[in-house]
C-alpha positions in Angstrom: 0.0 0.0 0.0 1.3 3.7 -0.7 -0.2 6.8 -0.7 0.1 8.9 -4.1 2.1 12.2 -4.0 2.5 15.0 -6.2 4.7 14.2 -9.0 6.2 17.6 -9.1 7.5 16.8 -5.3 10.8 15.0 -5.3 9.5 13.3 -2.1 7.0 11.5 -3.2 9.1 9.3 -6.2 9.2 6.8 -4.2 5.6 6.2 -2.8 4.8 7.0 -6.6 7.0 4.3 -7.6 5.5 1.5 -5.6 2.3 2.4 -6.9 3.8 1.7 -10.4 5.0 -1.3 -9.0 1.4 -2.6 -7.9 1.2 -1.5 -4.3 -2.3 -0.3 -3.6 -3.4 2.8 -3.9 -4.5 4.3 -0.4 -6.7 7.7 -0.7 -8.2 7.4 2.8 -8.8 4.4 5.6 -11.7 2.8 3.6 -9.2 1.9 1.2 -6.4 0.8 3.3 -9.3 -1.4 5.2 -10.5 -2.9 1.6 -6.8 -4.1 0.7 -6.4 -6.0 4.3 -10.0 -7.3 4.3 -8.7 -10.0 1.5 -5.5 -10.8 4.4 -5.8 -14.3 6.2 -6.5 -13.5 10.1 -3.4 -13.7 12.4 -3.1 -16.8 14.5 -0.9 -15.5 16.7 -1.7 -13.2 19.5 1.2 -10.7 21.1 2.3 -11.7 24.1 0.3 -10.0 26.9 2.0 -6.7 28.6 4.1 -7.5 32.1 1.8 -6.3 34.6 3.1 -2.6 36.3 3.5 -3.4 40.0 4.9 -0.3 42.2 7.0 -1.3 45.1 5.1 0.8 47.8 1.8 -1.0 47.0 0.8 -0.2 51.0 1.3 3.4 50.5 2.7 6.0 49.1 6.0 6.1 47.8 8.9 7.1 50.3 9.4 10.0 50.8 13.3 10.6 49.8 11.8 9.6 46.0 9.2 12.5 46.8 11.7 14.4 47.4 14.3 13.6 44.7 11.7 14.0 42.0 10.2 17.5 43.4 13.4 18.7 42.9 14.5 17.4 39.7 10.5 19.0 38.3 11.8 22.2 36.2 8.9 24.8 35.5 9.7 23.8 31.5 8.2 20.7 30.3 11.0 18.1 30.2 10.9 14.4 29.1 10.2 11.8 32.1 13.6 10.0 31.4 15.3 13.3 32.2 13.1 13.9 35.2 14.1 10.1 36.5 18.0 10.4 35.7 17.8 13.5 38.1 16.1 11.7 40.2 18.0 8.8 40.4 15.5 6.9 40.0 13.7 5.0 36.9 11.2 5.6 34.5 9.0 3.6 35.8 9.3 4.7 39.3 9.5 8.2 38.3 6.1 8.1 36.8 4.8 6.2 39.6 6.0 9.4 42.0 4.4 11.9 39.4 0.9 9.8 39.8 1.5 10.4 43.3 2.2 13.9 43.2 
C-alpha cells in the first residue's frame, strides 16, 4: 500500500514508484481497510504486557523519592527519562511518583 504524492515533489518518487510497481493505492482508511479485508487473520496473538507493579503498594512512595523527583520537576516541560535520571530513579518509578504527586 502507498499513498500517491505530487509528482512535481521530489518526495513522493518513491511512494509513486510502488504504486507503479502494484502496491495499492490508499486515498483514505476505507481503502487501506478494503486491501487488508482479502488478508488471512493472524493466529498468533502478542504476548500480553508485564503487569506494572509499584513497590510501595501499602502506601505512598517514600518520601526521599518525593523528594528527589520535586526537585528534579523544572517549571519547562522536560521528558520523564530526564526527570528520572535527576532523580535517580527509573522511568518507571518516576512516573509512579508523578501519579503520586
Amino acid at each position: 500500500m502507498a499513498v500517491p504524492g505530487s509528482p512535481l515533489d521530489p518526495r513522493a518518487a518513491g511512494t509513486n514508484g510502488l504504486i507503479r510497481q502494484g502496491a495499492a493505492l490508499v486515498r483514505h482508511a476505507a481503502d487501506e481497510l478494503d486491501a487488508m479485508a482479502g488478508l488471512p487473520p493472524l493466529h498468533e496473538a502478542a504476548p500480553p504486557a508485564p503487569a506494572f507493579t509499584p513497590e510501595f503498594l501499602d502506601g505512598p512512595p517514600p518520601q526521599d523519592q518525593l523528594a528527589r523527583v520535586r526537585q528534579a520537576l523544572s517549571p519547562h516541560p522536560m521528558p520523564i527519562d530526564e526527570i528520572a535520571r535527576a532523580a535517580g530513579l527509573n522511568s518507571v518509578q518516576c512516573q509512579a511518583v508523578q501519579m503520586e504527586l
